[in-house]
TORKOL-846174 format. One record per residue (C-alpha): residue in three letters; x, z, y. Coordinates in Angstrom, 3 decimals. Layout:
BEGIN
{resn=ALA&px=X&pz=Z&py=Y} .
...
//
This chain:
BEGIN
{resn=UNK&px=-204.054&pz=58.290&py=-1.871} .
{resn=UNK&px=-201.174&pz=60.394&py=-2.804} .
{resn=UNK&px=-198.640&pz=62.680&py=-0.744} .
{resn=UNK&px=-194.891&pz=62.094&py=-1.888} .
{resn=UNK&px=-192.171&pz=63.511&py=0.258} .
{resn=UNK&px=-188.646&pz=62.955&py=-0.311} .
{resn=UNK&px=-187.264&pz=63.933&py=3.463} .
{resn=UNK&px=-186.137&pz=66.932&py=4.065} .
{resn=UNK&px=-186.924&pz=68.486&py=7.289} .
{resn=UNK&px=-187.392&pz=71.546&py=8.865} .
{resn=UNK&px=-188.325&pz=71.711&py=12.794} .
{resn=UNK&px=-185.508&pz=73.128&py=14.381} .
{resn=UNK&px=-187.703&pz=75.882&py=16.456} .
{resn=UNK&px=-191.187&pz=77.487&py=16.439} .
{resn=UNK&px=-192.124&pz=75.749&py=19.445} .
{resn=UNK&px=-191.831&pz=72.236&py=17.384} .
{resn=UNK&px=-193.347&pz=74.215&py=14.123} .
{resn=UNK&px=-196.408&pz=74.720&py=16.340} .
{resn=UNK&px=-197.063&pz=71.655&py=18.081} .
{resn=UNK&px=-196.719&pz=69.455&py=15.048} .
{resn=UNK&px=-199.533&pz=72.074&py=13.563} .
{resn=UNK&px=-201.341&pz=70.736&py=16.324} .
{resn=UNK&px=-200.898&pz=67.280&py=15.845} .
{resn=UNK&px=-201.585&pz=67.577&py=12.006} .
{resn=UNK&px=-205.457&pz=69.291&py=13.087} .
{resn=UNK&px=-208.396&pz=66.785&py=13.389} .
{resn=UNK&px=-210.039&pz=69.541&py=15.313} .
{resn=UNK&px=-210.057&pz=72.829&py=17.095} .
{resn=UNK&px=-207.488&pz=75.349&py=15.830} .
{resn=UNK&px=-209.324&pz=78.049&py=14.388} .
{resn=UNK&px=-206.803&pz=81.120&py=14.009} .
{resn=UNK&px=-207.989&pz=82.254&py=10.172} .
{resn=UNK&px=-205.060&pz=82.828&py=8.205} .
{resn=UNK&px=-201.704&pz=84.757&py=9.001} .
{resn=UNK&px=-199.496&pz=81.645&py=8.726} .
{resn=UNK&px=-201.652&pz=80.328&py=11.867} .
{resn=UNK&px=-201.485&pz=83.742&py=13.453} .
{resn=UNK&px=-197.595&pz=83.803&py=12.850} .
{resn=UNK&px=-197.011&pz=79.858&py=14.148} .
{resn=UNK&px=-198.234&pz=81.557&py=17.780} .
{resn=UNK&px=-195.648&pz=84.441&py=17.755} .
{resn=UNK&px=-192.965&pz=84.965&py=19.589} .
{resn=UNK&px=-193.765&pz=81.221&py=21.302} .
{resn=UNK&px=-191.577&pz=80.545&py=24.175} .
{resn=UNK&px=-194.718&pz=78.792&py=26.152} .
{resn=UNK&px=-192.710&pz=77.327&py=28.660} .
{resn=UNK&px=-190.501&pz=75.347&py=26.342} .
{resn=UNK&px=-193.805&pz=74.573&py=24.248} .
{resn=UNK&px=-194.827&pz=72.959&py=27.243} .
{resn=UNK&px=-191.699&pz=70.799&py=27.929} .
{resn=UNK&px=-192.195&pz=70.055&py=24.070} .
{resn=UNK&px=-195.619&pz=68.650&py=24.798} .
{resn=UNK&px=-194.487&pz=66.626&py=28.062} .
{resn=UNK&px=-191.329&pz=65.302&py=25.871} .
{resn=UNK&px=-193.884&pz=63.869&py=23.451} .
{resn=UNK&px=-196.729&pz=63.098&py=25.826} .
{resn=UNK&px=-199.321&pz=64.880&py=23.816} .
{resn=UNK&px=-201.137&pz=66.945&py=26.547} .
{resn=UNK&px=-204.586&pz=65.596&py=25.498} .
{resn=UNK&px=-204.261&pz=65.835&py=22.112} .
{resn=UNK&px=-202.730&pz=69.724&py=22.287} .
{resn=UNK&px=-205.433&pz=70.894&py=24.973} .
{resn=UNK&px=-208.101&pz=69.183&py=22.847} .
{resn=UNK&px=-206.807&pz=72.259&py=20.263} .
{resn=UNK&px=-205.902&pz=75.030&py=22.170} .
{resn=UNK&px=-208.862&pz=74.505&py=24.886} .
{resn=UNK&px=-211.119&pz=77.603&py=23.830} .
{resn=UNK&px=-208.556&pz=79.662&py=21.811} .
{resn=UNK&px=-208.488&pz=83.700&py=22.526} .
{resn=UNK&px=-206.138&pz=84.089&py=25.847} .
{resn=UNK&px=-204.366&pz=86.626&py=23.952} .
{resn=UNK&px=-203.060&pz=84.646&py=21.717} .
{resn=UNK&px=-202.055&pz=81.509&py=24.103} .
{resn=UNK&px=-201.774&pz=82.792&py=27.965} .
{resn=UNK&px=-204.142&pz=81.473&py=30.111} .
{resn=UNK&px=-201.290&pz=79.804&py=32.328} .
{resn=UNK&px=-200.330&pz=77.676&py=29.398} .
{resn=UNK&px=-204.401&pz=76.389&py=28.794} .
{resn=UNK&px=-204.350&pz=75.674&py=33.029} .
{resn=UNK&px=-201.211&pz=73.470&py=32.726} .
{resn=UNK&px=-202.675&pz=71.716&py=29.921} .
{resn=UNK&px=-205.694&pz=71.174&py=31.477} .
{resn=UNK&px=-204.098&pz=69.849&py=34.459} .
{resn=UNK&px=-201.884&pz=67.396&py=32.411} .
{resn=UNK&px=-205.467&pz=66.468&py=30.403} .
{resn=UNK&px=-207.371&pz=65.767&py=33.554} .
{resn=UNK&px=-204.692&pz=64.137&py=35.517} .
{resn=UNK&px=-204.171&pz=61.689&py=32.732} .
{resn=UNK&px=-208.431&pz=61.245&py=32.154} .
{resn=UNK&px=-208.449&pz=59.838&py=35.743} .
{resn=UNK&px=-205.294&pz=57.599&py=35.284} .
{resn=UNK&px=-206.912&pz=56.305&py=32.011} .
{resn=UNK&px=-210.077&pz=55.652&py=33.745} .
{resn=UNK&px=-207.772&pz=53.881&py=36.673} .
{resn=UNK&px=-206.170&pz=51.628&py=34.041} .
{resn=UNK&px=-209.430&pz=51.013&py=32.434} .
{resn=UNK&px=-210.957&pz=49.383&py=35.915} .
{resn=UNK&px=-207.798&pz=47.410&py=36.334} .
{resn=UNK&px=-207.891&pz=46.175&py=32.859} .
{resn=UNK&px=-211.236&pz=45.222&py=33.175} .
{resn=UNK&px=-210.374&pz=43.528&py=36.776} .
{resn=UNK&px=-207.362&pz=41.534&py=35.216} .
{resn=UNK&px=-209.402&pz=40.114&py=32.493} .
{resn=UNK&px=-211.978&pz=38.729&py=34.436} .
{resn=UNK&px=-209.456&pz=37.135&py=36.732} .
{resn=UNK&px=-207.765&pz=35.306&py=33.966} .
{resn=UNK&px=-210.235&pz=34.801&py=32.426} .
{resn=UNK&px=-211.455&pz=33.146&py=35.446} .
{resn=UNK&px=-207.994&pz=31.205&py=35.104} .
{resn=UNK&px=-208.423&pz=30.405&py=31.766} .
{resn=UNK&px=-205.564&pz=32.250&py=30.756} .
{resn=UNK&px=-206.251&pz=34.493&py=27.775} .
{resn=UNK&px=-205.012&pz=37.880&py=27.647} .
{resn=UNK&px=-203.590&pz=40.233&py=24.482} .
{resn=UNK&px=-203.473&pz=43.903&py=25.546} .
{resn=UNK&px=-200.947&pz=45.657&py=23.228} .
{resn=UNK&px=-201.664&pz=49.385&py=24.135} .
{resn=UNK&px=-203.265&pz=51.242&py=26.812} .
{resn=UNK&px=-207.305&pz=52.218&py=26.857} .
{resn=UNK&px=-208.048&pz=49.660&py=24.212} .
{resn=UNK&px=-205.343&pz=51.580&py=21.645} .
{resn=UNK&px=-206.864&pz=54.848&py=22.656} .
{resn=UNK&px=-210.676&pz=54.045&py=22.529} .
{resn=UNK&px=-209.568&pz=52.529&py=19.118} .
{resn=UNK&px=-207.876&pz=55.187&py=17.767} .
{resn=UNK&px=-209.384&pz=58.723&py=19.300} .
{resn=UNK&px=-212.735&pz=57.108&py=20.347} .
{resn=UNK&px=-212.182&pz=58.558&py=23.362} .
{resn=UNK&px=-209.544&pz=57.463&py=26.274} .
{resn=UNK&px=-208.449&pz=60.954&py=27.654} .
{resn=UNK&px=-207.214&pz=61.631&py=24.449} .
{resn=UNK&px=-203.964&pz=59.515&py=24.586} .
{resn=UNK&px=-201.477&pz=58.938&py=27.565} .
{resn=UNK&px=-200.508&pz=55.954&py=29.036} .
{resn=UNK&px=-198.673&pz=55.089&py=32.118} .
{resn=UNK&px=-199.236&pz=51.469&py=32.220} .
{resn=UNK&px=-200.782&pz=48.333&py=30.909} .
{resn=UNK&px=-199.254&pz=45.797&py=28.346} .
{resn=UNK&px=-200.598&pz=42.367&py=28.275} .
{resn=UNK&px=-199.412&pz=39.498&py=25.878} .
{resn=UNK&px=-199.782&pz=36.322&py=27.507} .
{resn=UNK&px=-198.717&pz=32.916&py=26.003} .
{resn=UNK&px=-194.895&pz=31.624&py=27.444} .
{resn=UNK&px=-196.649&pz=28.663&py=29.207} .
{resn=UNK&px=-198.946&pz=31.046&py=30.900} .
{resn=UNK&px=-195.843&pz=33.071&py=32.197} .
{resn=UNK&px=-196.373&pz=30.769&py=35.355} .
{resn=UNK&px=-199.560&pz=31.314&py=36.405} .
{resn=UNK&px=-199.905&pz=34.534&py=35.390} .
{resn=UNK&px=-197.054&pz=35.255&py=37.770} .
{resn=UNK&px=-199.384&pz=33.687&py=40.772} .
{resn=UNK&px=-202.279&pz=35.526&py=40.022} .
{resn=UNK&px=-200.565&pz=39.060&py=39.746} .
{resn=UNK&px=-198.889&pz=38.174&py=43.194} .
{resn=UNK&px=-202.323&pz=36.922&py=44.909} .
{resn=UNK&px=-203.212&pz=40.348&py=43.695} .
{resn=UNK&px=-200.795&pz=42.532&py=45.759} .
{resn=UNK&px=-198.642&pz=42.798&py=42.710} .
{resn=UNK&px=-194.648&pz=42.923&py=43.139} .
{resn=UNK&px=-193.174&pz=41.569&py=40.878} .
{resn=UNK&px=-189.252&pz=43.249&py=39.192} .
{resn=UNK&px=-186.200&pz=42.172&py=40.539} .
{resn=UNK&px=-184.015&pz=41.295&py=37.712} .
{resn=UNK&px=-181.252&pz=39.571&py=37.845} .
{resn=UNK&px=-180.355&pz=36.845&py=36.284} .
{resn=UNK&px=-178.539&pz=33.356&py=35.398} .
{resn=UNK&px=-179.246&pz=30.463&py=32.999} .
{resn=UNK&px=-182.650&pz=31.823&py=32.208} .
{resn=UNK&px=-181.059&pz=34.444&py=30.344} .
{resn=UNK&px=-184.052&pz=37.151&py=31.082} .
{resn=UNK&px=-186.536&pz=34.502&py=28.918} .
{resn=UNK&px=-183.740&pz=34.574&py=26.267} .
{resn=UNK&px=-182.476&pz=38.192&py=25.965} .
{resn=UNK&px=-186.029&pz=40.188&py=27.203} .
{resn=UNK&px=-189.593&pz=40.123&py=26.161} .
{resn=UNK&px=-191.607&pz=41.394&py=29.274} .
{resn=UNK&px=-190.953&pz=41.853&py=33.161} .
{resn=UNK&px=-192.501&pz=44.580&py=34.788} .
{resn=UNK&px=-195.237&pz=44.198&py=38.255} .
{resn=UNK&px=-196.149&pz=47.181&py=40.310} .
{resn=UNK&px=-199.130&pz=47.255&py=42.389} .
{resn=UNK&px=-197.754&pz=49.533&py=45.625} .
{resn=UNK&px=-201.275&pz=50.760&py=46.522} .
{resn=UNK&px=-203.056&pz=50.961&py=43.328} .
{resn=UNK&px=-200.099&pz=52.454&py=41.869} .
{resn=UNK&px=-200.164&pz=50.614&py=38.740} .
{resn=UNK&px=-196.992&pz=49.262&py=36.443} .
{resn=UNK&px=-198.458&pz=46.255&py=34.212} .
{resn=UNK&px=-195.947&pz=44.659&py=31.946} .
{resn=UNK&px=-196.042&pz=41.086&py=30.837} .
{resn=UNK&px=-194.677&pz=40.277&py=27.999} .
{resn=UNK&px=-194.371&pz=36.522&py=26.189} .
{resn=UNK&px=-193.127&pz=37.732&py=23.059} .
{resn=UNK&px=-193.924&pz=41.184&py=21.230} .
{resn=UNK&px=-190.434&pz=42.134&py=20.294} .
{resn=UNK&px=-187.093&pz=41.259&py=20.884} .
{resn=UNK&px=-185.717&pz=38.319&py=20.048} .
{resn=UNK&px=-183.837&pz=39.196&py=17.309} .
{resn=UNK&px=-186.827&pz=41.062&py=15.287} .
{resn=UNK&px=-189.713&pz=38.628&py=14.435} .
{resn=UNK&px=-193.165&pz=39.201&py=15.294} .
{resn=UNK&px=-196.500&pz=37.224&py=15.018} .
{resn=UNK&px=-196.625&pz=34.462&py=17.330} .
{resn=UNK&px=-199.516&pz=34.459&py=20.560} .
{resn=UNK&px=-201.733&pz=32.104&py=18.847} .
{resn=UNK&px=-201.577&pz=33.779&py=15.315} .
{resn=UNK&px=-202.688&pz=37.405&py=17.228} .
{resn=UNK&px=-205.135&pz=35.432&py=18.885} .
{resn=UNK&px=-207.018&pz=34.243&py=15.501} .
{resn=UNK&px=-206.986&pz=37.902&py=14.264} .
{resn=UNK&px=-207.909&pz=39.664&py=17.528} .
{resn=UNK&px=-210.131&pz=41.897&py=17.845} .
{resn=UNK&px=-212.884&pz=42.524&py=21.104} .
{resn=UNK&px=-213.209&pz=46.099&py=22.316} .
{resn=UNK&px=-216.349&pz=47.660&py=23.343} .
{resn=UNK&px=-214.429&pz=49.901&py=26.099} .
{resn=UNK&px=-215.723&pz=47.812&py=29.123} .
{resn=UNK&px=-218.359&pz=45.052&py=29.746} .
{resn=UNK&px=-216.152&pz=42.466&py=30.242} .
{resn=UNK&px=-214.462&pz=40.922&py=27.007} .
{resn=UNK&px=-211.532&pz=42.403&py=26.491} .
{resn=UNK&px=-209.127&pz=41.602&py=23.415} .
{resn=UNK&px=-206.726&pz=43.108&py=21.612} .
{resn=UNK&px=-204.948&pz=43.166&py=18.266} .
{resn=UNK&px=-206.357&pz=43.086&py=14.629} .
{resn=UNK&px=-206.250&pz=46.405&py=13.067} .
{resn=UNK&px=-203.120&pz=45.416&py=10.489} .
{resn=UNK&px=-201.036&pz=43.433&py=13.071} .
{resn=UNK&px=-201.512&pz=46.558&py=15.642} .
{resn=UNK&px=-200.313&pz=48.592&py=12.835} .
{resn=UNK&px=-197.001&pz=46.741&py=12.554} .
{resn=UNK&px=-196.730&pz=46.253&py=16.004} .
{resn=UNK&px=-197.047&pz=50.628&py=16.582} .
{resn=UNK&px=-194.426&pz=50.362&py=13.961} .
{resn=UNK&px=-191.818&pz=48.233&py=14.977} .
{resn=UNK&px=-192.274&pz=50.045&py=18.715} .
{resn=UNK&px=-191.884&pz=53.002&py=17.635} .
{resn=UNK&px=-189.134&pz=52.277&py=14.929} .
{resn=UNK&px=-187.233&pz=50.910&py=18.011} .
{resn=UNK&px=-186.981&pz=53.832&py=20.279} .
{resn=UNK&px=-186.369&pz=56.211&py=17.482} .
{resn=UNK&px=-189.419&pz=57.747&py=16.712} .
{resn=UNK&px=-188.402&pz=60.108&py=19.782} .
{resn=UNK&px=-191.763&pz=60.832&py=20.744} .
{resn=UNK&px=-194.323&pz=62.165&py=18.568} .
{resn=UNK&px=-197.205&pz=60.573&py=20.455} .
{resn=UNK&px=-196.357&pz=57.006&py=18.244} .
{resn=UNK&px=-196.112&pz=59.012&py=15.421} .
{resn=UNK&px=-199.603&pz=60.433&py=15.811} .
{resn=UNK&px=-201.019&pz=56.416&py=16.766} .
{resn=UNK&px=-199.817&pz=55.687&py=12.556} .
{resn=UNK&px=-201.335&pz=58.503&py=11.435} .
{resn=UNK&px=-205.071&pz=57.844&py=13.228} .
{resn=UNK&px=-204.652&pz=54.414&py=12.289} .
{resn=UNK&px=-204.365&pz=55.151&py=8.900} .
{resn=UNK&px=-207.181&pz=57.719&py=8.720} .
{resn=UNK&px=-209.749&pz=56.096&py=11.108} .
{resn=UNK&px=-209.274&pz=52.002&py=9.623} .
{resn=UNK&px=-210.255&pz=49.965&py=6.773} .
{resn=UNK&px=-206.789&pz=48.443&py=6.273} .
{resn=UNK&px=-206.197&pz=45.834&py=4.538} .
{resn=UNK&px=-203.060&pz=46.668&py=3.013} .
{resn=UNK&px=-203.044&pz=43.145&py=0.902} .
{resn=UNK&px=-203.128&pz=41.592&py=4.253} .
{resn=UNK&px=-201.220&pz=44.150&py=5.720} .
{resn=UNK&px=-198.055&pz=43.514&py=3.366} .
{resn=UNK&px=-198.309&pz=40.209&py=3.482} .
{resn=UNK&px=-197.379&pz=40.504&py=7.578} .
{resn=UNK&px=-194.863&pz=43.149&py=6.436} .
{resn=UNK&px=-193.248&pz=40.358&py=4.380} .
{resn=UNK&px=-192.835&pz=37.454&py=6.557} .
{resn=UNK&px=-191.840&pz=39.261&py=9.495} .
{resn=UNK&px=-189.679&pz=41.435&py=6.940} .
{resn=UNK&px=-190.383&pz=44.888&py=8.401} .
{resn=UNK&px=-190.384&pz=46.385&py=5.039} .
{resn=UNK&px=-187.807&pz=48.477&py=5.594} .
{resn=UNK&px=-189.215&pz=49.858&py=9.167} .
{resn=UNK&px=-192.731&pz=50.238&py=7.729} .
{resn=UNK&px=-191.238&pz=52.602&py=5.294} .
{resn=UNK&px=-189.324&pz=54.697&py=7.802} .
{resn=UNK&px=-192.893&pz=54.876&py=9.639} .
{resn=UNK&px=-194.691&pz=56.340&py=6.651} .
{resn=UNK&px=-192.102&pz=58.409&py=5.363} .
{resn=UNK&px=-191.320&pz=60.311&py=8.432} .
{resn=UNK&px=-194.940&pz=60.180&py=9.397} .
{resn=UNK&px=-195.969&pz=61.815&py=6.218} .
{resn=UNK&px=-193.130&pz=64.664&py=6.369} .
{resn=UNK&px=-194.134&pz=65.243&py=9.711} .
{resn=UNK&px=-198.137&pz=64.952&py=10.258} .
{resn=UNK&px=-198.936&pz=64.279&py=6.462} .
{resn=UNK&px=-199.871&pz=60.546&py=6.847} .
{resn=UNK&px=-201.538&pz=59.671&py=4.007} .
{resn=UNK&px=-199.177&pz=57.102&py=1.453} .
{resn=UNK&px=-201.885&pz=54.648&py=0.183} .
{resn=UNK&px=-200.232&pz=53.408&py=-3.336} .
{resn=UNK&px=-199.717&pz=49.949&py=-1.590} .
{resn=UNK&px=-197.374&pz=51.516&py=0.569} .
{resn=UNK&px=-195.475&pz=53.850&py=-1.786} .
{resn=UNK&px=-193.477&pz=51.208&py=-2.916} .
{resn=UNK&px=-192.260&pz=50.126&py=0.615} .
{resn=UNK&px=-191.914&pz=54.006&py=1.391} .
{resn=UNK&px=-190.072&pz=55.192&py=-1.637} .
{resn=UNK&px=-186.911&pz=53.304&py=-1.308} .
{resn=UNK&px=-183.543&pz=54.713&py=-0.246} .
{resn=UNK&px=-182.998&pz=52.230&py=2.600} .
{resn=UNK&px=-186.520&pz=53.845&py=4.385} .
{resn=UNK&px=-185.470&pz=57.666&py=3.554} .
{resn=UNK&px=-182.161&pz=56.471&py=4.629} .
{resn=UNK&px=-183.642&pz=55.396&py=8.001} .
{resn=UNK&px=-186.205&pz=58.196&py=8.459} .
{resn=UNK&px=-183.347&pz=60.669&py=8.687} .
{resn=UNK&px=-181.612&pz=58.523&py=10.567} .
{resn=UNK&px=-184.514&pz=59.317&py=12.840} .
{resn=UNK&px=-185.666&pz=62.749&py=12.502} .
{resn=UNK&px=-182.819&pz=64.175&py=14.732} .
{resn=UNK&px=-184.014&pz=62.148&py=17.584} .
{resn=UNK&px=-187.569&pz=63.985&py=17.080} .
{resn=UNK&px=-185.851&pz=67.719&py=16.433} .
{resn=UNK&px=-183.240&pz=67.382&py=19.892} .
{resn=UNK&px=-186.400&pz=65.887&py=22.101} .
{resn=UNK&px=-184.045&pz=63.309&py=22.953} .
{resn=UNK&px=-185.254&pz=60.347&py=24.818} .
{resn=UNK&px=-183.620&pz=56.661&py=25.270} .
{resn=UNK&px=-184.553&pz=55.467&py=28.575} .
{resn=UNK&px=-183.270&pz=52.433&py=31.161} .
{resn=UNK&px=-180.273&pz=53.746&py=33.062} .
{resn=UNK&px=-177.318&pz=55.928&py=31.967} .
{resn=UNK&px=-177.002&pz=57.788&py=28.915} .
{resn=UNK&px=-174.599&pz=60.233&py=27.775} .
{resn=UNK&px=-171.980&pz=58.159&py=25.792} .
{resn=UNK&px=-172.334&pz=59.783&py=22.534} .
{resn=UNK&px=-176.062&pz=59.915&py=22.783} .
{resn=UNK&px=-175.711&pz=55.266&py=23.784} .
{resn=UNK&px=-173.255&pz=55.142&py=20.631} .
{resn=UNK&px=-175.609&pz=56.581&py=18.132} .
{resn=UNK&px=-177.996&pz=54.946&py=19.442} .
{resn=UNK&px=-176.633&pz=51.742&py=19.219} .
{resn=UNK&px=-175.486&pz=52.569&py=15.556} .
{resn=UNK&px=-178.824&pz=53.063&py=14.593} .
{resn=UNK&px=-180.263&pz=49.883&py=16.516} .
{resn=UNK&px=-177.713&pz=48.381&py=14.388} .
{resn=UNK&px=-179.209&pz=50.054&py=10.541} .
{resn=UNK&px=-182.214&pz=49.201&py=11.613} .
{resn=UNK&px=-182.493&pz=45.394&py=11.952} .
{resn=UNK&px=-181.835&pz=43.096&py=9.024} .
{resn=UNK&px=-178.617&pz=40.869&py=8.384} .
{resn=UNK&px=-180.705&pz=37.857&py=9.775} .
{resn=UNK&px=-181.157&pz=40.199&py=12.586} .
{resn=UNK&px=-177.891&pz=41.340&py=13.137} .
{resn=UNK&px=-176.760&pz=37.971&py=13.661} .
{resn=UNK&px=-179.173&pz=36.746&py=16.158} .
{resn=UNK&px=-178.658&pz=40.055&py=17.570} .
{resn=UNK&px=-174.655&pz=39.072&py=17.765} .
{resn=UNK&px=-175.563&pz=35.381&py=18.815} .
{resn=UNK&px=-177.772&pz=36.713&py=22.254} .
{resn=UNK&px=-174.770&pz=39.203&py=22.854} .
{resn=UNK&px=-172.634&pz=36.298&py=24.001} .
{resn=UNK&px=-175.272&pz=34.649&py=26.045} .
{resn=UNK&px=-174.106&pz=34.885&py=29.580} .
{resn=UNK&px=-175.980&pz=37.736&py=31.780} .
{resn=UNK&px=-175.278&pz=38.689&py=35.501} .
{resn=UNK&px=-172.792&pz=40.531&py=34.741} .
{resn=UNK&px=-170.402&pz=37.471&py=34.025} .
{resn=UNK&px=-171.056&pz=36.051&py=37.347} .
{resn=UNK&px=-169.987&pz=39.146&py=39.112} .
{resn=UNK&px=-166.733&pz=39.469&py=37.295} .
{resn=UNK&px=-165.932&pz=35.704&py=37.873} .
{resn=UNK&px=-167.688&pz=33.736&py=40.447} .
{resn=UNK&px=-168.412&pz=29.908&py=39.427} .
{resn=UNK&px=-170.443&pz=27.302&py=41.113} .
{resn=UNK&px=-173.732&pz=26.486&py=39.645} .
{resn=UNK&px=-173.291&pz=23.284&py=38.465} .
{resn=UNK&px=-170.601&pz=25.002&py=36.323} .
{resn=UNK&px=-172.560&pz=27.737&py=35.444} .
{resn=UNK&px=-172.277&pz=26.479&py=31.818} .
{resn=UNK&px=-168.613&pz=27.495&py=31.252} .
{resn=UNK&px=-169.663&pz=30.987&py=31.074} .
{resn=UNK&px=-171.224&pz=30.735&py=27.943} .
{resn=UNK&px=-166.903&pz=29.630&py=27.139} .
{resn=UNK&px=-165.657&pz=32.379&py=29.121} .
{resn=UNK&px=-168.285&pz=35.467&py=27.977} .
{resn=UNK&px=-165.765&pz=36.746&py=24.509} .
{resn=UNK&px=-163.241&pz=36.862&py=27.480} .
{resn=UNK&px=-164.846&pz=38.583&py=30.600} .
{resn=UNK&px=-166.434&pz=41.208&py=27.523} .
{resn=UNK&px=-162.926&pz=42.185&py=26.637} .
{resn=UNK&px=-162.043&pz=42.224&py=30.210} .
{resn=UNK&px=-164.597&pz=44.643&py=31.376} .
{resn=UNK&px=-164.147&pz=46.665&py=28.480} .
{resn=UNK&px=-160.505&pz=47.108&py=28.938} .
{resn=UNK&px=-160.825&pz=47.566&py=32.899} .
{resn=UNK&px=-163.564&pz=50.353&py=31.830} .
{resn=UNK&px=-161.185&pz=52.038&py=29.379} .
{resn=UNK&px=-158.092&pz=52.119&py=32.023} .
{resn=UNK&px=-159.934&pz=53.424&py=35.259} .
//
């Protein structure tokens, strides 16, 4: 395996300098060279810490810094950390006994179950579930199971998201709803596709012949094949920007940890033409954690349209901005939009066009129309856009 870097990019503070140090460590730092001994000077600890929150790395950094001389890191900083580690240890373990609970129940049910991320992904990849955060559970079910999986959740005390909608648009434009469990406190999110609808991914039955079974829990649990979890981290993380460095570490212990099968592996990359996001992942994965390029990916890495895209991305990573449901600054929505946009493929861009004029809530507000005529607002949506726009722009 070679390195080959051809993005530029210098962390924009110390604070950044030192926690990707961090990141890039398979094990305790041991302070023996000045370079180490400069990264910790002059560290403004308590925006180190917001650093590490931003990118959900708390196990990861306290895993490092646990037993390092207090007067280098202040013993304040090691006590947050540790809270942070052990706070997320019990929520792991909590997820763990839910995950286990779910998949007996459907399996009960005959209803199988994919999970995407969670303790499976962290077992997986540190060996150890403390070691990665995660606030909730993703399950892949099949579209036909959406039903009954929808009963069972609710039989369990599950509530289940109010969203809004008309025409079955939220089947069309989303790929997961979201239940909360009020006591448990628990967010599990189902989803019947893995992406979007306008990116293509593997369908439920093709990640069901390549699963894999983890030996977390006593109860069967599945979850993805190493190369189609790969792509999967990928295309997440390629689709919030690469804002946290959390997915960015997932590629990298992927990469060191597996066997992958990178015939196999392009051959997914191919006909679900991610070639240009897998590249983005490994370039700004190497520049950042030094990801190892295996020579079957240099060729997807290399290419202007994936160096192109990885500094695209790096900003995102360098301002710890985050995209999130709700209001963002307008400048911050615009670029992020634009770089939705350079990210998805012609074929994508117009199915992503296409599901922009399929009717949502919105149009119903705006002009009220009986049911049975629901179907003129798939007519009327180029119209009520411009409307709303315009109102939006003269108010």
């Amino acid at each position: 395996m070679r390195k080959k870097v051809l993005v530029n990019h210098k962390p924009k503070s110390k604070e950044l300098s030192l926690l990707l140090r961090l990141l890039k460590a398979e094990e305790e730092i041991n302070i023996n060279s000045s370079n180490e001994l400069m990264l910790l000077n002059n560290i403004n600890w308590c925006f180190f810490l917001e650093l590490v929150d931003h990118h959900r790395c708390y196990p990861l950094v306290y895993s490092k810094l646990k037993n390092i001389d207090e007067n280098l890191v202040p013993s304040h900083v090691i006590e947050a950390l540790y809270h942070e580690y052990k706070k997320n240890t019990f929520k792991m373990l909590q997820l763990t006994g839910e995950m286990e609970h779910l998949s007996k129940v459907f399996d009960k049910k005959h209803i199988p179950l994919l999970f995407l991320k969670g303790p499976t992904v962290a077992y997986d990849l540190f060996g150890d579930i403390s070691l990665r955060m995660s606030k909730d559970l993703d399950i892949l079910v099949q579209e036909k199971d959406l039903e009954g999986t929808d009963k069972i959740l609710l039989s369990l005390g599950y509530k289940k998201e109010e969203v809004q909608t008309i025409l079955n648009e939220i089947k069309w434009r989303h790929h997961h709803i979201e239940y909360y469990h009020p006591e448990k406190k628990i967010l599990v999110e189902i989803h019947w596709r893995l992406h979007p609808r306008s990116l293509k991914g593997a369908s439920f039955k093709e990640l069901w012949r390549r699963k894999r079974k983890s030996t977390l829990t006593d109860q069967p649990i599945y979850f993805m094949g190493k190369e189609d979890l790969l792509l999967y981290l990928i295309s997440h993380g390629s689709r919030h920007g690469w804002f946290r460095l959390r997915w960015l570490k997932d590629i990298d212990r992927i990469v060191r940890i597996h066997n992958i099968d990178y015939k196999h592996f392009n051959s997914l990359v191919r006909k679900y033409r991610q070639k240009h996001l897998v590249g983005q992942a490994f370039q700004i994965a190497n520049t950042l954690l030094d990801t190892p390029l295996h020579e079957n990916i240099q060729n997807l890495a290399v290419t202007r349209r994936a160096i192109s895209l990885a500094n695209k991305a790096l900003p995102y990573v360098n301002e710890m901005v985050q995209f999130h449901r709700g209001t963002m600054p307008r400048e911050l929505a615009k670029s992020y939009r634009n770089y939705l946009l350079s990210i998805k493929t012609n074929r994508q861009r117009l199915m992503y066009f296409i599901i922009l004029f399929y009717p949502n809530p919105l149009d119903e507000k705006t002009i009220k129309l009986p049911k049975r005529l629901y179907s003129l607002y798939f007519l009327l949506r180029p119209f009520l856009l411009f409307w709303r726009k315009f109102k939006k722009t003269h108010y």
